[in-house]
C-alpha positions in Angstrom: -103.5 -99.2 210.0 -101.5 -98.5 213.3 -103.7 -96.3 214.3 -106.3 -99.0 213.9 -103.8 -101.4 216.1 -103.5 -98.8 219.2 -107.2 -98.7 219.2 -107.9 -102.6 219.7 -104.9 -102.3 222.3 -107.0 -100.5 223.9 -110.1 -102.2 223.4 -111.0 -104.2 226.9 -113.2 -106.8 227.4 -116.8 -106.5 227.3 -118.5 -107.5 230.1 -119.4 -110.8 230.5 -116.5 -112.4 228.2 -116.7 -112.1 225.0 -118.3 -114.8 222.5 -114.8 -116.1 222.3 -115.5 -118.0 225.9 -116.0 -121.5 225.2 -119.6 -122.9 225.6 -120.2 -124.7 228.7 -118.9 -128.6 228.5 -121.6 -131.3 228.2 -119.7 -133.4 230.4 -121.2 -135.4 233.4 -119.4 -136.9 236.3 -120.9 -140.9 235.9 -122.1 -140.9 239.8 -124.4 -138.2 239.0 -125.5 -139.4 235.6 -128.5 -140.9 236.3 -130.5 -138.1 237.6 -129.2 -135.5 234.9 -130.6 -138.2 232.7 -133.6 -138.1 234.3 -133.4 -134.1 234.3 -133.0 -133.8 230.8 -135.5 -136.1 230.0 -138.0 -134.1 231.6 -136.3 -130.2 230.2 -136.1 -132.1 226.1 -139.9 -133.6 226.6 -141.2 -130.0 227.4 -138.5 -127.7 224.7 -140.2 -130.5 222.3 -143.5 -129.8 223.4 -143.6 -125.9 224.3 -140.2 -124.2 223.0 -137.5 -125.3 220.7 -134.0 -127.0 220.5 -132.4 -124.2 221.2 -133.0 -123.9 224.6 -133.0 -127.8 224.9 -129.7 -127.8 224.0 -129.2 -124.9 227.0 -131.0 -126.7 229.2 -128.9 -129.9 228.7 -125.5 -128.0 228.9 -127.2 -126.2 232.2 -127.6 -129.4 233.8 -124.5 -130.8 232.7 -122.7 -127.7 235.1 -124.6 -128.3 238.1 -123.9 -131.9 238.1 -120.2 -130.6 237.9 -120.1 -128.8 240.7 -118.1 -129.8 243.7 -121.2 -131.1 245.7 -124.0 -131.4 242.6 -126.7 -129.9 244.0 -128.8 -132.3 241.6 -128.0 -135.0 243.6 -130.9 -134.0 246.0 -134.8 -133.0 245.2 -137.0 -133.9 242.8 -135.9 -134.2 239.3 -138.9 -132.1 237.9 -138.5 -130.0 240.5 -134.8 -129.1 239.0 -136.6 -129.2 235.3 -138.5 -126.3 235.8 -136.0 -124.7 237.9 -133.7 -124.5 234.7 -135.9 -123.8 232.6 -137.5 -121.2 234.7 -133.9 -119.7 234.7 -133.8 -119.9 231.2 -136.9 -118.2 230.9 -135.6 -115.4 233.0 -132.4 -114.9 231.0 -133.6 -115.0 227.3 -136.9 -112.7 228.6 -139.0 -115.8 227.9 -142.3 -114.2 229.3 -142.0 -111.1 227.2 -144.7 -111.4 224.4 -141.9 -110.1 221.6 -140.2 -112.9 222.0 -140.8 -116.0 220.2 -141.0 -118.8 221.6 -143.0 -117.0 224.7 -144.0 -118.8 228.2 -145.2 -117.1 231.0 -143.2 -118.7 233.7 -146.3 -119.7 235.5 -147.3 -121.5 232.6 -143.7 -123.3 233.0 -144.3 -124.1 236.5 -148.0 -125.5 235.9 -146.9 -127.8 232.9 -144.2 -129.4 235.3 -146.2 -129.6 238.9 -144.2 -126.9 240.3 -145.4 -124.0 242.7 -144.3 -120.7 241.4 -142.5 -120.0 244.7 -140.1 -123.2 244.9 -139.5 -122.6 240.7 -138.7 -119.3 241.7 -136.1 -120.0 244.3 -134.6 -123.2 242.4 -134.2 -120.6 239.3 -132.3 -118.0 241.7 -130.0 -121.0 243.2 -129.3 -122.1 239.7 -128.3 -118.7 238.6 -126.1 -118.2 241.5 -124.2 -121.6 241.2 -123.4 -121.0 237.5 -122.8 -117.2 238.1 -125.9 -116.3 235.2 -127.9 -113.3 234.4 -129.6 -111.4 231.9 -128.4 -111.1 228.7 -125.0 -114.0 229.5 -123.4 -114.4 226.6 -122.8 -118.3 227.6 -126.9 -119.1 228.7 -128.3 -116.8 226.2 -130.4 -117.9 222.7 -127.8 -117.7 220.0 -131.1 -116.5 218.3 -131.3 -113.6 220.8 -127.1 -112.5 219.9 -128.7 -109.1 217.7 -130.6 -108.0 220.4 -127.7 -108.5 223.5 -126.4 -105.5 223.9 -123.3 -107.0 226.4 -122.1 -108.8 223.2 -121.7 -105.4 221.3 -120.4 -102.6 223.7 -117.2 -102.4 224.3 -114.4 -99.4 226.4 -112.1 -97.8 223.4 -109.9 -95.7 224.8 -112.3 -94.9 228.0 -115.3 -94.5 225.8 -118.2 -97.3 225.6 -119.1 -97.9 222.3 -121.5 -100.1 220.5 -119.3 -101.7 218.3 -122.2 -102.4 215.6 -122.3 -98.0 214.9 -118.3 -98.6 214.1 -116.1 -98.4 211.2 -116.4 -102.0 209.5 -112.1 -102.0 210.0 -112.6 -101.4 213.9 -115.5 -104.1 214.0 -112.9 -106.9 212.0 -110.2 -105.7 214.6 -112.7 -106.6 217.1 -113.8 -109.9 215.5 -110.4 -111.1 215.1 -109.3 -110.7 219.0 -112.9 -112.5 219.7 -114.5 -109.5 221.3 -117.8 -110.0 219.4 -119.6 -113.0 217.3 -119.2 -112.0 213.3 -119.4 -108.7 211.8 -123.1 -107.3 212.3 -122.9 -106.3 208.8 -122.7 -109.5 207.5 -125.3 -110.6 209.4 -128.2 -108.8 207.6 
């Protein structure tokens, strides 16, 4: 066992944080209230219609960061505008377009249902990305459906080595649980 307790010493980190980090806070600063209301509005009528709660739930707690920020930048454009913007983004993360996935958009097809050129989605996605510091496979703006198949949530340095934690010995994967490093025990999962 304290050979066991020297390796998760020596664990670091995966990288982005582990699932440990705290989803992002739903609240909204009241002068900017309105126009995530009217945001959201427009992201939970089109997750209804075209995708799931899952990401209208991400697209709600999306929102709710921008209009955090110092200077929201939601406080300027058109709300649909920033509608497909996030869920563009979304899209982008969670690999919306690929046909594996389920549910699957193209992001044109996200940018048509909301009035949006592909061009200004594009660049509203990029700027929303870059404000909350997002990319592929986040651990805090990915599909909680999508956790298998994120390989950042499972690889982690042990003693200089990467390893996928899920190809471990069931102790070293607890060890790893228990100091937050990774969501439940893959073998549980099945």
């Amino acid at each position: 066992m304290q050979a066991l307790a020297a390796l998760v010493s020596a664990m670091r980190q995966p990288i982005p944080p582990p699932m440990g980090k705290a989803a992002p806070s739903m609240s909204v600063p009241k002068a900017i209230k309105p126009r995530y209301d009217e945001i959201v509005v427009r992201t939970d009528t089109f997750c209804r219609k075209h995708l799931n709660d899952e990401y209208a739930d991400l697209a709600r707690r999306m929102a709710a960061a921008l209009s955090r920020k110092r200077h929201s930048p939601l406080a300027s454009g058109q709300p649909r505008t920033w509608a497909c913007g996030i869920l563009h983004a979304f899209g982008q993360i969670n690999f919306l377009s690929d046909p594996a996935t389920k549910p699957h958009m193209s992001m044109a097809g996200i940018c048509a249902a909301f009035g949006v050129g592909r061009s200004a989605a594009s660049a509203k996605a990029a700027a929303i990305r870059k404000a909350v510091n997002a990319h592929r496979f986040d651990p805090t703006w990915s599909l909680h459906s999508l956790t298998d198949q994120n390989p950042f949530l499972w690889i982690l340095h042990i003693d200089g080595m990467i390893v996928d934690i899920r190809n471990a010995p069931t102790e070293i994967q607890q060890l790893a649980l228990d100091h937050g490093l990774i969501p439940y025990l893959p073998h549980n999962k099945l």
